[in-house]
N, C-alpha and C positions, 0 to 999 in steps of 0.2 A: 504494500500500500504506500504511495507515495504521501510522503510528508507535505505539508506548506508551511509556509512562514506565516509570523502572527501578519496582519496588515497597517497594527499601529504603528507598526518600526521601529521594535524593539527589535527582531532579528531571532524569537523564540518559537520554533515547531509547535502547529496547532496539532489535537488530538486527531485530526481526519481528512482527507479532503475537501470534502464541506463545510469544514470550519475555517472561518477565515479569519477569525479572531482566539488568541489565546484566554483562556475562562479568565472576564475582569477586566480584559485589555481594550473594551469597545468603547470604553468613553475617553481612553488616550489617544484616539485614531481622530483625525483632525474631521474626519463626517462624524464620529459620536459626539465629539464635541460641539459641533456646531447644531446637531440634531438636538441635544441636551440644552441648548441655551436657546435656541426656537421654542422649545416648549418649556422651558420655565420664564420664558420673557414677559414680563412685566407682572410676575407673581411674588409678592413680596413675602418674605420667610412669617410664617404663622405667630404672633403675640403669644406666651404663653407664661403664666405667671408665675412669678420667682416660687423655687421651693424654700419649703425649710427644710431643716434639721431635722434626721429621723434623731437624734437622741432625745429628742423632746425640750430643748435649750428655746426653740423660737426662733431662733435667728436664720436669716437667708443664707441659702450656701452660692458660690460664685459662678456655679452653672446651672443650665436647665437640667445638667445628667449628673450631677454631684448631688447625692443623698446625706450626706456630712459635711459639715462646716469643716472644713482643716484643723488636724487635731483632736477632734471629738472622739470619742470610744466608739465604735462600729459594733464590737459585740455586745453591748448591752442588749441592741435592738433584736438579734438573731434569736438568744435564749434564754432563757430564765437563770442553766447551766451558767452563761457567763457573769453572771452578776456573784457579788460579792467580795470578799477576799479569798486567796487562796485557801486558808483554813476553813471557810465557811460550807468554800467548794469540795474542799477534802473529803467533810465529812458526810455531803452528801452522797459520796462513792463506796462508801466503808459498809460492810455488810453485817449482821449478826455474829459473835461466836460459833462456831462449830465446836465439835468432840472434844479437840486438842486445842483450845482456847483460841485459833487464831482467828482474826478477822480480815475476810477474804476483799479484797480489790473487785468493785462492782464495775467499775470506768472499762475506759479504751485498754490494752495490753499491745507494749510492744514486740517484734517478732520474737522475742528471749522469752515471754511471756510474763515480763513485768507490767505492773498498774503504770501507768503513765497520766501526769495529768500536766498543761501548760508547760509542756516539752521537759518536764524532769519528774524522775520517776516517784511513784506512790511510797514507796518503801523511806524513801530518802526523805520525802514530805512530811511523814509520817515518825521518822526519828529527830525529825528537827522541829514539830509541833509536839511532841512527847517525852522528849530528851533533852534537847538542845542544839545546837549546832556542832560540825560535824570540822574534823581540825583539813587541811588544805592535801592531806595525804591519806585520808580515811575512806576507807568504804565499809560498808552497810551488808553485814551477815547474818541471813537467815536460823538464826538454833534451829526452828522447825523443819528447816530444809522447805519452806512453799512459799514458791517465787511472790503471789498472788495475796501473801500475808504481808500485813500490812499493824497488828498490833505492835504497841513500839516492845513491851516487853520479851517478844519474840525475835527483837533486834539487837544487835550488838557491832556498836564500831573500832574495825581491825584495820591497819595496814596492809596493801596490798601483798606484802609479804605471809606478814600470817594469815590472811586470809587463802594463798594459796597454802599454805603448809594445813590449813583446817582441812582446806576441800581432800588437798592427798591425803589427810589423815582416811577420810570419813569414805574414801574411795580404795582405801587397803583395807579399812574395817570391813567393807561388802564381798 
């Protein structure tokens, strides 16, 4: 099948013989243009009235297609989920006791199968809402061994060193 060129003159292979223009390229071809401005001539662009603010501020935002004023919070508007503080939000993820005391991650998990919430993990939210904060070299080890537990008492923070020497402990124990 023989190729054509677009006809706008750009110089790019239309999909067909019959197509003489490449998909989008007909209003650069000096006929789409001149066809587009016949028919919109002397139609003035439609009035339409300022928005506001979806956060609910009132104030006008600076286009007719901006839904937020610059700056505002976006996701208040999306969820109910996004409102509050992170602790507030924590707790609405956190699920009842189970058997072995722990309290399971209701949220999103990421592929490791840890709770995640606002791009840092439940576990780790969960020991600095319940412990305290956590030293520049520490990580956050399960006793109970479930990724998904999130009680802080079930946590404990080690050094990435000892934290490997626990996990070999507990994988020579098996």
């Amino acid at each position: 099948m023989p190729e054509t060129v677009c006809a706008c003159g750009c110089g790019a292979t239309t999909s067909g013989p019959n197509v003489r223009f490449k998909h989008g390229h007909w209003a650069r071809s000096p006929e789409g243009r001149a066809t587009l401005a016949a028919r919109n001539a002397g139609r003035p662009l439609p009035k339409l009235p300022p928005r506001t603010c979806s956060c609910g501020c009132g104030e006008t935002t600076s286009s007719r297609r901006r839904r937020w004023v610059k700056g505002h919070d976006k996701r208040g508007e999306r969820s109910p989920f996004y409102r509050g503080t992170a602790e507030e939000r924590f707790h609405r993820f956190v699920g009842e006791p189970d058997q072995n005391g722990c309290r399971p991650w209701l949220g999103a998990l990421n592929l490791q199968g840890y709770g995640v919430l606002d791009n840092r993990t439940a576990h780790r939210l969960a020991y600095l809402i319940g412990v305290g904060p956590l030293g520049e070299d520490e990580v956050i080890h399960h006793v109970c061994l479930n990724r998904r537990c999130v009680e802080p008492s079930h946590l404990r923070a080690l050094t990435a060193s000892e934290h490997s020497i626990e996990h070999w402990r507990l994988r020579r124990a098996a």
